[in-house]
Structure formats: structure tokens, C-alpha cells
C-alpha positions, -999 to +999 in steps of 0.1 A: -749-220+042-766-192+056-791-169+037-824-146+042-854-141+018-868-109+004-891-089+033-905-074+002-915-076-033-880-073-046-862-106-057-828-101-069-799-128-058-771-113-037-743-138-030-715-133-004-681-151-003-669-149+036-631-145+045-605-167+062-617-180+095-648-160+090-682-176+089-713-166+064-733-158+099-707-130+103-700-118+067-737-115+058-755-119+093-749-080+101-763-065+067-793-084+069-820-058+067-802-040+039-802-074+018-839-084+025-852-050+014-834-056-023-837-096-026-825-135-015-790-131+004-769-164-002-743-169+015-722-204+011-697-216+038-659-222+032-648-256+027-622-256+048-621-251+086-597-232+111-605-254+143-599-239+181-629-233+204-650-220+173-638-240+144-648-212+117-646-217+082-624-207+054-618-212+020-586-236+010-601-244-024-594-229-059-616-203-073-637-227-099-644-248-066-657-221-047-678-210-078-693-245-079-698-246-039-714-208-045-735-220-074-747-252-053-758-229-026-778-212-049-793-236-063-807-249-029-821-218-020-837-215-057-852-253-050-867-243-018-880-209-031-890-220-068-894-191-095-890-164-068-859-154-072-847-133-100-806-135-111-809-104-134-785-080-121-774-100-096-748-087-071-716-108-058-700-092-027-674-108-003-654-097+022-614-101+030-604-134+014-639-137-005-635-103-020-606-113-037-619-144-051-651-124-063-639-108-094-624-137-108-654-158-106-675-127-121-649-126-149-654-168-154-691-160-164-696-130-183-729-111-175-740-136-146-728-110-117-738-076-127-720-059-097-694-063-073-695-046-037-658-058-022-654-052+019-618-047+031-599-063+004-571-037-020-581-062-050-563-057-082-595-044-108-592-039-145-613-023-163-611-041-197-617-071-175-642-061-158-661-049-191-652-082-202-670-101-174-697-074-182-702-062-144-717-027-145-704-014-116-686-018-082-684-005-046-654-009-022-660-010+012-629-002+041-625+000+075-613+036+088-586+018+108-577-009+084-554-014+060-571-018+033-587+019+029-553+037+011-551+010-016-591+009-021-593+048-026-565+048-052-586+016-073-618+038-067-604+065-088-582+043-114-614+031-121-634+061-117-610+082-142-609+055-167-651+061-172-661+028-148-686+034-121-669+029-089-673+042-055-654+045-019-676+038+012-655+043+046-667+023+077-665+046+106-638+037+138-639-001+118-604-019+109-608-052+096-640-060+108-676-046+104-686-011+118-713-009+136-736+006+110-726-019+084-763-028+078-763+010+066-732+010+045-744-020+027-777-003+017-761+024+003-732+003-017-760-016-032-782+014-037-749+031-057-744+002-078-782-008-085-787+026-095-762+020-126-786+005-144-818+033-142-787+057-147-777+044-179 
């Protein structure tokens, strides 16, 4: 597990499921500073692993699985930090393999993940089930070079013409990997869906 604590005030959980062969240190280690100034980052590692030299992890378990690994990560960071940290409008993100398993563990517990910011992953998003799961809003982050960015643009505005707050952020000379101002980026994906809630 790897996870950082508030530098301020603020105390709102933000969870991150890594992708395959892609460890927590990576898929939340470079957005630190934007996570600390909004609340706890927790960041659980894949059960799986994808050996050579580095051995990284991955995820080779089913979605409930994961949610119980995510949820046990939590809770260890919640024990070590007691009644500091504050799950209202709390904000699942994930990147490549995790952003796809994000939605449907938002959608398995309706109201406990009030946003979704997805990195370089063309998920498939409804908005009836996303209502459903009662997430307020969502932010899709690509890589200029990747693969990802046509098929994320064309969800942004499905969702965006069908009334559900969505928005596009582009990560500049990036493919499937982080640009360098990530730590920016994810400010301002969390800063778009946060502001949701004072909107409406």
C-alpha cells in the first residue's frame, strides 16, 4: 500500500486503483502534492505480480476482491489516523487497468464514491448507472500520444450532452504514461469535479 496524509486542514479520502504491472508508488506517487492539499491519498497494491528485474504488481482478481483489498487499505490508514479522515465525497480514481475496474466498484456501493477521475482508460460510462451508483461527477484523463484520448473525448461529450458533469483533461507529449505535469492535471481534475457539489 502506499498513501500520503493531508498537508492541510482538508480530510477527504482519495483512493487510487493502479494498472497492470504498474505499482501504487507510480500511479499515485507523481500527484502527490495535488492529493495532500484536498485530503488522505490511499492507494492499495495489486494482488498479483508481473515478476522480471522489478516484480511490479497487478491486479488478477475480480472486481469485489479488489473492492475488499481497496476497502482493507482504507481501513488501515483510517486505524492509524483515527477520526481524521472524512469519506464524504470521496473520490475513486485509477489509472489503465484500475480505471476500468473503478466504476464498477462505485456502482457496487451507491453514494460511497462521489467522483470518478479515470487516467488513460476509454471506459464504457452510463449515465443511468452512474446516477444509480450516485457519483456526481467524473473527469477523464489521456495522454496526447495515447490511445486512449479519441474514445475518452467522445464519452466526455455522451455524457456531457446527456446533462452529466464530465470533463476532458489532455496530458501534454504523454501516451500511456504520466506527463510531466501530472501533479497539475490532477489538481485540476479534482478541482472540476469537487466543485460539483458548491455548483449545485
Amino acid at each position: 500500500m502506499y498513501f500520503t496524509v493531508p498537508a492541510g486542514g482538508k480530510k477527504r479520502l482519495i483512493a487510487n486503483l493502479h494498472g497492470m504491472c504498474n505499482p501504487p508508488g507510480y500511479a499515485c506517487g507523481y500527484w502527490t502534492s495535488a492529493a495532500k492539499s484536498e485530503g488522505f491519498l490511499v492507494c492499495p497494491s495489486g494482488n498479483g505480480s508481473c515478476g522480471g528485474a522489478y516484480n511490479p504488481p497487478t491486479w488478477t482478481e475480480d472486481e469485489a476482491s479488489v473492492d475488499r483489498d481497496l476497502e482493507a487499505s482504507i481501513a488501515a490508514v483510517d486505524a492509524a489516523y483515527p477520526n481524521e479522515m472524512d469519506r464524504g465525497g470521496a473520490i475513486l480514481t485509477g489509472f489503465s487497468r484500475g480505471a476500468y475496474i473503478a466504476p464498477t466498484i462505485a456502482a457496487m456501493h451507491p453514494g460511497r464514491w462521489s467522483y470518478l477521475i479515470l487516467t488513460e482508460a476509454n471506459v464504457s460510462l452510463d449515465v443511468q448507472r452512474l446516477r444509480a451508483a450516485k457519483v456526481r461527477a467524473v473527469a477523464l484523463i489521456a495522454g496526447e500520444f495515447g490511445g486512449e484520448l479519441s474514445g475518452e473525448r467522445a464519452t466526455v461529450k455522451r455524457l456531457h450532452d446527456a446533462g452529466f458533469p464530465a470533463k476532458l483533461f489532455v496530458m501534454p507529449k504523454a501516451g500511456h504514461y504520466y506527463s510531466a505535469n501530472i501533479d497539475e492535471i490532477m489538481g485540476e481534475a479534482i478541482s472540476f469535479v469537487t466543485d460539483v457539489a458548491h455548483a449545485g
